[in-house]
C-alpha positions as CSV (number, residue, x, y, z in Angstrom):
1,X,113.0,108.9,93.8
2,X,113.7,113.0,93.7
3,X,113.7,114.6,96.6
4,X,110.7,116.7,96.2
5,X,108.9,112.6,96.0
6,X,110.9,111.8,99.5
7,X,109.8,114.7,101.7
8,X,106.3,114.7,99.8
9,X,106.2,111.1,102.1
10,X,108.5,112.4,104.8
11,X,107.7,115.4,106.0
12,X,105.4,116.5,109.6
13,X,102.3,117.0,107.8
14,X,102.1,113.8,106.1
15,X,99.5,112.7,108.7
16,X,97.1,115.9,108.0
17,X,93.9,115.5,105.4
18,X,95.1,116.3,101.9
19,X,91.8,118.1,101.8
20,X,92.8,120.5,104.6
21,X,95.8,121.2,102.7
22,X,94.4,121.9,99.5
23,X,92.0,124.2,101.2
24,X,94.9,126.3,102.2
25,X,96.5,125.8,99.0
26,X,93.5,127.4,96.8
27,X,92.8,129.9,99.3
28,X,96.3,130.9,99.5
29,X,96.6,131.3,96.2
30,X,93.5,132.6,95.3
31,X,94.3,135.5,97.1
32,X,98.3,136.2,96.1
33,X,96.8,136.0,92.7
34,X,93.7,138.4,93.0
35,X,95.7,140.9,95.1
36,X,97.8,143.1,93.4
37,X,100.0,144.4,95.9
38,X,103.8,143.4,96.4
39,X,103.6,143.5,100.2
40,X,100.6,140.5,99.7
41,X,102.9,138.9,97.0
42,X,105.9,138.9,100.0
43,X,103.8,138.2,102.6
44,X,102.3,135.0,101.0
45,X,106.2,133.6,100.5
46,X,107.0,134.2,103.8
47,X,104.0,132.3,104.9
48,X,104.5,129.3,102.8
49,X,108.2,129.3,103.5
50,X,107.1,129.1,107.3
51,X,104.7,126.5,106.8
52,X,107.1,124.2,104.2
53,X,110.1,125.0,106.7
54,X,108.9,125.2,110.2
55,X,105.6,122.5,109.7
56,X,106.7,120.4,107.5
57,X,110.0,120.2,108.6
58,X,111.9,120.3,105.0
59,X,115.4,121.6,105.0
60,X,115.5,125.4,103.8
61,X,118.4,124.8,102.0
62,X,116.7,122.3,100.0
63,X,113.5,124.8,99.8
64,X,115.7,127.5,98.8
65,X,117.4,126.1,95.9
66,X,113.9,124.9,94.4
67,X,112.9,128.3,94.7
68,X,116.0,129.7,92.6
69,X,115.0,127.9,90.1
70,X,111.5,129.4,88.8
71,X,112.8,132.5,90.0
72,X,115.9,132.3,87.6
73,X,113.1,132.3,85.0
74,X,111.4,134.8,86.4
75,X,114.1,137.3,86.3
76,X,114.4,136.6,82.6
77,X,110.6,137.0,82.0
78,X,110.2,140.5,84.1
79,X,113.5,142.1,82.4
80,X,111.3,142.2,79.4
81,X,108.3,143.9,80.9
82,X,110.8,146.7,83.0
83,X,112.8,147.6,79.7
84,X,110.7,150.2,77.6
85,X,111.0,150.7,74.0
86,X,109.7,154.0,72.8
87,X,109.8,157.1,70.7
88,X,108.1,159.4,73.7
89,X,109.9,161.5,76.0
90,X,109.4,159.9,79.1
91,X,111.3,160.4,82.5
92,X,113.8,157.2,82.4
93,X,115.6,155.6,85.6
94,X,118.4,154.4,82.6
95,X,118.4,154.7,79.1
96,X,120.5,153.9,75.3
97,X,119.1,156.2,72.5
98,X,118.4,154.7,69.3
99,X,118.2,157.5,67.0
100,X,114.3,158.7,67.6
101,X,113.6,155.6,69.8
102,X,115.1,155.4,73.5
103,X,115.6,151.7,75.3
104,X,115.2,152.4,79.2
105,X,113.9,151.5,82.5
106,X,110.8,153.6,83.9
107,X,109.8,153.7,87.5
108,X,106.3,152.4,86.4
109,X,108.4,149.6,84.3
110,X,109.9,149.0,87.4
111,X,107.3,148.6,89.4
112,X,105.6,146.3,87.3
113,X,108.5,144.2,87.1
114,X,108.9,143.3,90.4
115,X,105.6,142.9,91.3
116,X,105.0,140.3,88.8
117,X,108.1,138.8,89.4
118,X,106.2,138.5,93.4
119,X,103.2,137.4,92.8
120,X,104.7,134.5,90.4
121,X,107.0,133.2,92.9
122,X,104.3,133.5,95.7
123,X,101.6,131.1,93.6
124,X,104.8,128.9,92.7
125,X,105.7,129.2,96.9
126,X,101.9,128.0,97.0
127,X,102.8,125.2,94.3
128,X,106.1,123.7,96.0
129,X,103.9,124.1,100.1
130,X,101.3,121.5,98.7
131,X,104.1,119.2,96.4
132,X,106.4,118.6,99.2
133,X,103.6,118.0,102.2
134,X,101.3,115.5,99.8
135,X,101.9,112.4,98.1
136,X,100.9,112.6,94.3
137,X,98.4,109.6,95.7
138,X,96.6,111.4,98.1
139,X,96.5,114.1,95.4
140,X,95.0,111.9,92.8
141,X,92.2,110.7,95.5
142,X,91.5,115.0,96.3
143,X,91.2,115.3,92.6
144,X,88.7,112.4,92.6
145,X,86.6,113.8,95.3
146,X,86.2,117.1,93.0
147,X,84.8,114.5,90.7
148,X,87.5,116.1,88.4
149,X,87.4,113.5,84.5
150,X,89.3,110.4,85.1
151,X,90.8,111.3,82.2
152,X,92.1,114.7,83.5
153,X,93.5,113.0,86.8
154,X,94.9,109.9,84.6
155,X,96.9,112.2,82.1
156,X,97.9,114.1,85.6
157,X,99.7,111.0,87.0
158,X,101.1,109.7,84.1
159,X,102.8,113.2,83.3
160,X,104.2,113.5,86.8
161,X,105.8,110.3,86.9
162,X,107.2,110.5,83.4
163,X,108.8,113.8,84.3
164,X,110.8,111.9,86.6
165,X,111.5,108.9,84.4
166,X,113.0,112.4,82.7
167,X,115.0,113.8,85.5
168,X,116.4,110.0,86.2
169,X,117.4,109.6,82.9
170,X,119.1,113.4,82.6
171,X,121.1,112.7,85.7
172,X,122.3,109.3,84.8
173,X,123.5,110.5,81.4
174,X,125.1,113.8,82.6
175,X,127.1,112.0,86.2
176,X,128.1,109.6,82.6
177,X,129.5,112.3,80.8
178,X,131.2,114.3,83.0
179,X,132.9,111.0,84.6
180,X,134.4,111.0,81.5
181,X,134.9,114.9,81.4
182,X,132.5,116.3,78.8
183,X,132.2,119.5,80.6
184,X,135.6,120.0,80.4
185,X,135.5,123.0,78.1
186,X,132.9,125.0,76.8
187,X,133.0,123.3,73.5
188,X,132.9,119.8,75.0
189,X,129.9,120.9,76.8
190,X,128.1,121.9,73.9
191,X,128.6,118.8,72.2
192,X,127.8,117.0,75.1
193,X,124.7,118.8,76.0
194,X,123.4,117.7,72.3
195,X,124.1,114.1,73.0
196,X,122.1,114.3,76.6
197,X,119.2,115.5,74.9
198,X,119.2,113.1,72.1
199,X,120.3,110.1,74.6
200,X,117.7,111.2,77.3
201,X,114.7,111.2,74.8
202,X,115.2,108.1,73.7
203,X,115.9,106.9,77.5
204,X,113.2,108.2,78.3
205,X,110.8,107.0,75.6
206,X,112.1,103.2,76.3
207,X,111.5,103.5,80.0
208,X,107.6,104.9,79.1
209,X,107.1,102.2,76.9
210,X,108.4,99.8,79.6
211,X,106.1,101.5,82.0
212,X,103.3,101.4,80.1
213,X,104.0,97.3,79.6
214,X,104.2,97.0,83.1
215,X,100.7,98.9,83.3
216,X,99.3,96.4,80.9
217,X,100.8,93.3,82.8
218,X,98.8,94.6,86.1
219,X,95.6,94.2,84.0
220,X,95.5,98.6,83.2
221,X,91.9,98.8,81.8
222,X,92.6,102.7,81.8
223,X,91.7,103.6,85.3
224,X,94.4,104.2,87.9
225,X,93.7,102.8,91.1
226,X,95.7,104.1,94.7
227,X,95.7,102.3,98.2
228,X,95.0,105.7,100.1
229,X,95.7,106.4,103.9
230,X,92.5,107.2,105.7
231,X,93.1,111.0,107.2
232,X,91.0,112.4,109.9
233,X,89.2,115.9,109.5
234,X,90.8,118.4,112.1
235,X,88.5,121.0,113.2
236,X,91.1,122.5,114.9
237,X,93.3,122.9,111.2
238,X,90.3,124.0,109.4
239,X,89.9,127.0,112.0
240,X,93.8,128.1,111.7
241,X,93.5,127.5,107.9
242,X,90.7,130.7,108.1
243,X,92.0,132.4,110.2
244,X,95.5,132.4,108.9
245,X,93.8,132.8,105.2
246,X,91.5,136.0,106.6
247,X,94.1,137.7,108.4
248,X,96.1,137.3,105.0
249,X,93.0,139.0,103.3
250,X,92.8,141.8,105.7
251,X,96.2,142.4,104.9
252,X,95.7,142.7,101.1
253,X,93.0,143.8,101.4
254,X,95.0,147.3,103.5
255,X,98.1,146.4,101.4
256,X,96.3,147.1,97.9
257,X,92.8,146.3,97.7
258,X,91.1,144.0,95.1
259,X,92.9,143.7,91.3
């Protein structure tokens, strides 16, 4: 089991009503997304870092290095949308000239940049707040409830708990390999790196397949079905979930209005 799995069964909001928590998800999210503004972007981060940290009760180191690594990405993304590319004069921050054509960063570039790079790792802070506070089987019974297609909600579970079989199978080969130092140089890496991939597909295909047999051994007649926790309705958690949400509306509202 990952540890995103563990404290998605071990954490202080376990006992509240996935619904409650997917109510504050969407709503969250909604409005990180359909705000433009970067102080609504940081102020939606904050708040699920507070709420994953301080409610739940899961470590921030462990928080902060699961946030490192979309926002790794991220950086990669957003370079290419604050580097211009033109053949107009235009008032450049930095800049190479390419004969007629100048490759430079604009203010507006800029801008742009980091508040994409915001927004994305506040709906991914939005992501990782309902992941680590509910189990994947009180998610599959919420998606249920929204009557969402059995398939849909079938092909959901099954993904999530291959990407594991995935992860097991990646760390197992690479604790292998470099036990036996292929990391040891850059070249070594490389060649090792090609062996994990090849190695951990066809891990990873066996252990599906043996999944999938042990599926049809517990009679599998295409429907999933989960033993779920009965959770009580807190009136008291709906109210904060509004208010919390409406004062965070309010403030994008002032921040940057509507996109």
């Amino acid at each position: 089991m990952l540890l995103i799995d563990h404290y998605a069964y071990n954490n202080r909001l376990l006992s509240v009503h996935p619904a409650e928590k997917g109510i504050f998800f969407a709503l969250t999210i909604t409005i990180c997304l359909a705000m433009p503004s970067l102080y609504t972007s940081l102020a939606v981060i904050f708040l699920m870092a507070g709420a994953v940290m301080f409610l739940a009760g899961i470590p921030w180191r462990f928080y902060g290095k699961l946030l490192m690594l979309p926002g790794a990405f991220l950086i990669i993304g957003v370079t290419a949308v604050a580097v211009s590319v033109t053949c107009e004069s235009q008032q450049f921050l930095w800049a190479i000239y390419l004969g007629d054509y100048a490759v430079g960063v604009t203010n507006v570039g800029l801008d742009t940049a980091a508040n994409l790079f915001f927004r994305s790792l506040g709906a991914v802070s939005c992501l990782y707040f309902l992941s680590l506070t509910t189990p994947m089987t009180e998610m599959v019974g919420l998606l249920k409830k929204l009557r969402v297609p059995a398939l849909v909600v079938e092909l959901i579970t099954l993904m999530y708990r291959l990407i594991f079989i995935l992860l097991g199978a990646a760390g197992q080969i690479y604790t292998a390999q470099s036990s036996r130092l292929g990391y040891k140089n850059t070249r070594t890496g490389f060649t090792s790196l090609s062996q994990l991939v090849l190695s951990m597909f066809i891990k990873s295909y066996r252990q599906s397949q043996t999944m999938y047999d042990a599926l049809v051994a517990r009679c599998y007649d295409g429907q999933l079905h989960f033993i779920e926790d009965k959770r009580n309705w807190s009136a008291r958690h709906v109210l904060v979930i509004i208010l919390v949400d409406a004062a965070l509306a309010a403030w994008a509202l002032y921040a940057g209005g509507i996109l």
